[in-house]
BAMI-971813 format. One record per residue: residue number from 1; x, y, z of N, C-alpha, C in turn. Coordinates in nm, 4 decimals. Example, Ala and Ser with C-alpha at 12.3 -4.5 7.8 and 13.67 -1.06 7.14 Angstrom:
// BAMI-971813
R   num       n_xx       n_yy       n_zz      ca_xx      ca_yy      ca_zz       c_xx       c_yy       c_zz
R     1     1.3190    -0.5690     0.7800     1.2300    -0.4500     0.7800     1.3200    -0.3300     0.7800
R     2     1.2850    -0.2250     0.7080     1.3670    -0.1060     0.7140     1.2900     0.0030     0.7870
// end
This chain:
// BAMI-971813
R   num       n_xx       n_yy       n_zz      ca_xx      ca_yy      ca_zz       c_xx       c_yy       c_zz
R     1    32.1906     8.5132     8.4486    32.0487     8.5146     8.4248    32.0008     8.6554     8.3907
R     2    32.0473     8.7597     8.4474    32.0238     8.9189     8.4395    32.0487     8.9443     8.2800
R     3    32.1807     8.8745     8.2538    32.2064     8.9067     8.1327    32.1207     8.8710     8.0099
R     4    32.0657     8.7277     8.0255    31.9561     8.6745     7.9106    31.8453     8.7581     7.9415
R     5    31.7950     8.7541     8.0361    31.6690     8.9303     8.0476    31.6820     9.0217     7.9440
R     6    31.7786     9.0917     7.9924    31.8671     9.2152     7.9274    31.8768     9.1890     7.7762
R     7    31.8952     9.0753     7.6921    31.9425     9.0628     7.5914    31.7670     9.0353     7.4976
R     8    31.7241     8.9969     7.6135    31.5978     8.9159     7.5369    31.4750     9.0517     7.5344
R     9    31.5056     9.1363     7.6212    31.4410     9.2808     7.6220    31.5137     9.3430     7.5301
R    10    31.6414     9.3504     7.4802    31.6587     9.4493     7.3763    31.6077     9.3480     7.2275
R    11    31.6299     9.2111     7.2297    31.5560     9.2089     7.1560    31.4379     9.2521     7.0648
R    12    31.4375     9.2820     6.9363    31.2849     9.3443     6.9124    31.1737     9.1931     6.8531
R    13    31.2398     9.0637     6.8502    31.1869     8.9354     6.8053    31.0741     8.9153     6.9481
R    14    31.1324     8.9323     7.0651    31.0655     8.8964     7.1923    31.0005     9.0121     7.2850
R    15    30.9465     9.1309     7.1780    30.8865     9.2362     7.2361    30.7394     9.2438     7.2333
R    16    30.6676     9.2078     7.3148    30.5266     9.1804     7.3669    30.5106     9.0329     7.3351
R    17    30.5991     8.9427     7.3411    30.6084     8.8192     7.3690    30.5283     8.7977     7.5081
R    18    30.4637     8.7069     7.4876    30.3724     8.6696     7.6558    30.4754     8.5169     7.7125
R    19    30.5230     8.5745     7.8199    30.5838     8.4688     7.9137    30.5016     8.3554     7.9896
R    20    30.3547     8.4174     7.9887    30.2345     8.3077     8.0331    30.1510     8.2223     7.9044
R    21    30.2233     8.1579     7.8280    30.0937     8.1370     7.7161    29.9678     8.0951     7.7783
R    22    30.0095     7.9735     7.8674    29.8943     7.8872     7.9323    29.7577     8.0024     8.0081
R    23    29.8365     8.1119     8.0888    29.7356     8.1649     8.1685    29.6435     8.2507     8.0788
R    24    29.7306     8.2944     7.9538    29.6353     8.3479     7.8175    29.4884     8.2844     7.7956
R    25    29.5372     8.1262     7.8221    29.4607     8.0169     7.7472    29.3509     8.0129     7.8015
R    26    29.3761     8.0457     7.9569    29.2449     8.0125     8.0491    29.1540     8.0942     8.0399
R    27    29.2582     8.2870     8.0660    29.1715     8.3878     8.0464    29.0842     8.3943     7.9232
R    28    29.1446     8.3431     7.7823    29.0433     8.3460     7.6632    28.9137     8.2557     7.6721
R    29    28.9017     8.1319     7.7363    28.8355     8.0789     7.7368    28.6899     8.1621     7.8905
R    30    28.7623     8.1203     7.9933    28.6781     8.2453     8.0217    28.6047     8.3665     7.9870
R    31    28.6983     8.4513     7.9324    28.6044     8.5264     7.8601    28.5028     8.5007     7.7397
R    32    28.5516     8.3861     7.6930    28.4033     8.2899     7.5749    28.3158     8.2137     7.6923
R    33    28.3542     8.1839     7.7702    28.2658     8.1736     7.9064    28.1576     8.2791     7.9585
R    34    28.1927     8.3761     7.9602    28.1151     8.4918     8.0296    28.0342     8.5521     7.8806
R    35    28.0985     8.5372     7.7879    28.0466     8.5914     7.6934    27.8949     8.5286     7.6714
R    36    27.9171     8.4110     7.6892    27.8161     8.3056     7.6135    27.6846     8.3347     7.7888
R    37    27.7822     8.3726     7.8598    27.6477     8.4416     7.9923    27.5791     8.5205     7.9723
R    38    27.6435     8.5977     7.9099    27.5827     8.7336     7.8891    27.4785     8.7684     7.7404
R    39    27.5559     8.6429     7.6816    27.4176     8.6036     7.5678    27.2861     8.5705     7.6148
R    40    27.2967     8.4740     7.6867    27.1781     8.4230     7.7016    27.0633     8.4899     7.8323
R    41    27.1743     8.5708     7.9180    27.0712     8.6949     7.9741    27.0408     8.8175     7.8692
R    42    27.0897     8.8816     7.7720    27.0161     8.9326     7.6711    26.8832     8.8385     7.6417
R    43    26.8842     8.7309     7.6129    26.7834     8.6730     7.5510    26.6528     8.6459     7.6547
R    44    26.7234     8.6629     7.7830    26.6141     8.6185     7.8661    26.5514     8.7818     7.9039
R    45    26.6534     8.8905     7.8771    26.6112     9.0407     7.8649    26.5123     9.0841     7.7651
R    46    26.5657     8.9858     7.6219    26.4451     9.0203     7.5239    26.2812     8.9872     7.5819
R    47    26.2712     8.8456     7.6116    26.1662     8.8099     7.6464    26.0811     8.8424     7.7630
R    48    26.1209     8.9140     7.8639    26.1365     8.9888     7.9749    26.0637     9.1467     7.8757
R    49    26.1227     9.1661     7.8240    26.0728     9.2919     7.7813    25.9077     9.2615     7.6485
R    50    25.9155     9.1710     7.6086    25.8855     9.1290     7.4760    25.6723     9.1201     7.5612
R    51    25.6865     9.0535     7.7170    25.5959     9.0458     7.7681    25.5527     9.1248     7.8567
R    52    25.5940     9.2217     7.8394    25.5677     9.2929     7.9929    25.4706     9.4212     7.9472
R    53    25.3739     9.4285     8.0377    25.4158     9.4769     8.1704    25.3724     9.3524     8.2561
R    54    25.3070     9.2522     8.2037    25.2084     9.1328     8.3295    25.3274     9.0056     8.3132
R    55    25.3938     9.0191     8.1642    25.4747     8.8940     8.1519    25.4655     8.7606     8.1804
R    56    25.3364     8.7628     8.1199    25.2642     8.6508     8.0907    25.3428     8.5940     7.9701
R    57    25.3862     8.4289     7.9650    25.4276     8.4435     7.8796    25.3915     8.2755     7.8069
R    58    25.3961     8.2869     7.6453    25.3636     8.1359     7.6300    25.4445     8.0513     7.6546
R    59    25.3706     7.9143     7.6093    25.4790     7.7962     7.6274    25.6548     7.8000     7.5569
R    60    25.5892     7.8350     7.4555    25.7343     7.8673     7.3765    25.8374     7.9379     7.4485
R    61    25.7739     8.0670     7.4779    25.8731     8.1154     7.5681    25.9389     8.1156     7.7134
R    62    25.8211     8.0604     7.7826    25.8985     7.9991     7.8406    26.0045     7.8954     7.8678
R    63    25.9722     7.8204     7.7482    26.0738     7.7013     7.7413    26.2067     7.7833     7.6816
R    64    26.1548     7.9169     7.5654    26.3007     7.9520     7.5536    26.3807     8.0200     7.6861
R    65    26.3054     8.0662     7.7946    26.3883     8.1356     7.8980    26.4297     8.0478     7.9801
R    66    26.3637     7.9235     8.0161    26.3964     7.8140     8.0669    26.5727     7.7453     8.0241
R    67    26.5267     7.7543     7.8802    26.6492     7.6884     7.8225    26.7499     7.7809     7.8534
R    68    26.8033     7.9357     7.7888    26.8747     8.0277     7.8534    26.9360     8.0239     7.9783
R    69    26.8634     7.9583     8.0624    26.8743     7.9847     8.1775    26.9667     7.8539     8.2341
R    70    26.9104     7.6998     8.1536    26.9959     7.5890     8.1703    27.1690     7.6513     8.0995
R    71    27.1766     7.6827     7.9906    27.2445     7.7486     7.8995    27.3873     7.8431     7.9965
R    72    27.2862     7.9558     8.0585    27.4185     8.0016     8.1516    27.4408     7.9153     8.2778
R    73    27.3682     7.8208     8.3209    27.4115     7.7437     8.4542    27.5377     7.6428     8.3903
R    74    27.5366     7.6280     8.2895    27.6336     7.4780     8.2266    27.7425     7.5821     8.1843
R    75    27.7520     7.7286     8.1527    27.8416     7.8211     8.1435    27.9149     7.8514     8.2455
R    76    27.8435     7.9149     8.3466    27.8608     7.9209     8.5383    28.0029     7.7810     8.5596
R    77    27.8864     7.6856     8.5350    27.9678     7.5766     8.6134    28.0866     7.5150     8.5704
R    78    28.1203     7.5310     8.4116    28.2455     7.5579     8.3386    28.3268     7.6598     8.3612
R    79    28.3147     7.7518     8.4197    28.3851     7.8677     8.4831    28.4336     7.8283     8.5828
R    80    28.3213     7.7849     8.6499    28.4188     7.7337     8.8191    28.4903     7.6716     8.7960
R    81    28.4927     7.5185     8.7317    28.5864     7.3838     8.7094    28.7294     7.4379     8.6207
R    82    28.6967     7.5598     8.5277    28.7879     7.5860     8.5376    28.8936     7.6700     8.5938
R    83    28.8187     7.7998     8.7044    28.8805     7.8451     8.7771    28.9439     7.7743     8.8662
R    84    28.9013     7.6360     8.9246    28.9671     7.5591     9.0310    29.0582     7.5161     8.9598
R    85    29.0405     7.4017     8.8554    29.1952     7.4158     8.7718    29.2664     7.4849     8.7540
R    86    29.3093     7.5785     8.7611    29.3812     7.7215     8.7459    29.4736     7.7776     8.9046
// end
């Protein structure tokens, strides 16, 4: 077994070859997970800033920070389901 190591490291075909594809799979998706979090708190940052200093804000916008806000909870909770899978 030492020896296929050895052979498969001097290899240059299997050099930064990933031995985990699957755990790749999870981490990429996660990170389009967090990404898509961090979108939609920018957006709730724009509007946050867009009203302030009393941040009073209209219907529109509130429904858009509202929505944002459904937006990263359905992100959140795809993170967990798939961290427990994992």
């Amino acid at each position: 077994m030492a020896e296929r190591f050895r052979r498969r490291a001097a290899d240059p075909l299997h050099w930064g070859s990933n031995p985990y594809p699957s755990f790749m799979v999870i981490l990429m998706a996660l990170a389009q997970e967090v990404d898509e979090v961090i979108n939609q708190m920018i957006k709730i940052d724009q509007q946050l800033r867009a009203t302030s200093p009393l941040h009073r804000m209209s219907e529109e916008q509130k429904r858009m920070v509202l929505d944002a806000i459904s937006k990263s909870e359905e992100s959140l909770k795809e993170m967990r389901e798939e961290a427990c899978r994992a």
